[in-house]
Every structure is written in C-alpha cells, then in structure tokens.
Steps between C-alpha positions, in 0.01 A plus 500: 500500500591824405534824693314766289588821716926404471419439075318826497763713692733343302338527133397948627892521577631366190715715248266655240666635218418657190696727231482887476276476173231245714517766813435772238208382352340380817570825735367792398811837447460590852499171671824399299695818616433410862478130518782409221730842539477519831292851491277672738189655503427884644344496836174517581400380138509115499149370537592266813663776745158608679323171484392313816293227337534143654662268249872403352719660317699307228769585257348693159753348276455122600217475793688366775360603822720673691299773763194427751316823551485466850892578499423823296532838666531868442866589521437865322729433213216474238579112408342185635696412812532193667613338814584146394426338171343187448766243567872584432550257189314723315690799514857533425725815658813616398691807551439792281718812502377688227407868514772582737283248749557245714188277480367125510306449126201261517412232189258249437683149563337369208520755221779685592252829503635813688227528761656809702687521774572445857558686809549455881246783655162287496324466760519150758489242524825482184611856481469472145298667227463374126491831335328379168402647160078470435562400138703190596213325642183392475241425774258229578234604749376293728200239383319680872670778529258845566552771354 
C-alpha cells in the first residue's frame, strides 16, 4: 500500500521546467518581467496586497501552493506579506545583493519563479515576513470561506 500524502509532496516539489519561448507564451508581459526576470511590481498596485480573504495562495507561473492566508498580515510595505509559507520545500532562498542590498530572494521550488523576497521584521511567532509581489500568485478561496 501506498502512501498518497509522501507521492503528492513529492510529485508538487518536483523540478518543473520549461524554455523561455513556453514561459512567454503562457505568462502574460508583466508576469514574465517579475516571475522570469526577477522584477517587481510598484506598491500598493498588485491586486493581492489589501486582501484578507480566507483561502491559499499558490505560485502564478506553475500553481504550487505556497501561502495560507491565515499567515498573511499588513506589514505597510504595499505587498502581500507573510509570516511563514506553506511548508519550506516549496520555497527556495538564496542571497540576493542586488541594488546595493543585502537581501534573502524568494522562488517557487518547482518553477524556479522569482516570488519576492524575504526579511527578518515579521511579526512572532518566526520573525519573518515574505514580502511578495501580487502578480506572482494566484489565490484559491476557501470552498466556506465568508466574505
């Protein structure tokens, strides 16, 4: 017998990859400069930053869920903040010192996508908030969630 939950975890984590021309055709202008160039959006203008809807957040580019809503908050920078993501395998970090700054970049595990980036002044219970562009996500509400 088979253990479904470890052959799903493993089959959502698994490299997805696809050329420029495929993410081209499939994102629209916008979506490729953030999620493929590793771009950014202006604050206060991605569709996700004032939302407090009950649901999951997964990545635009591929669909992985990666945020829980109920670790969203309002940090004031005018992106979708998190606490904690989903489970750690999904996101990869690495150092990113562009722009003169020293910061901690945030990507889907499976695509590869530039989600945003990372920084240690969220609130507890992990210090940590997932400072992420709107327009690399999509959201699932909640099948009971009221609005």
């Amino acid at each position: 017998m088979s253990d479904t939950s470890t052959e799903t975890r493993s089959s959502e984590t698994e490299k997805f990859v696809k050329t420029d021309t495929e993410w081209k055709q499939e994102l629209t202008p916008e979506q490729y400069h953030v999620l493929r160039e590793k771009g950014t959006e202006y604050p206060y203008t991605g569709k996700f930053w004032n939302i407090h809807d009950d649901g999951t957040y997964t990545c635009a580019a591929c669909g992985l869920e990666l945020f829980k809503s109920d670790t969203k908050f309002d940090s004031g920078c005018g992106w979708p903040s998190f606490w904690a993501g989903i489970d750690h395998s999904k996101l990869t970090l690495q150092p990113d010192n562009t722009h003169g700054m020293r910061r901690t970049e945030v990507m889907c595990s499976r695509c590869g996508s530039h989600l945003g980036h990372l920084f240690d002044d969220g609130p507890k219970p992990t210090g940590h908030r997932f400072c992420i562009n709107s327009i690399s996500l999509e959201f699932k509400p909640e099948a009971n969630a009221t609005k």
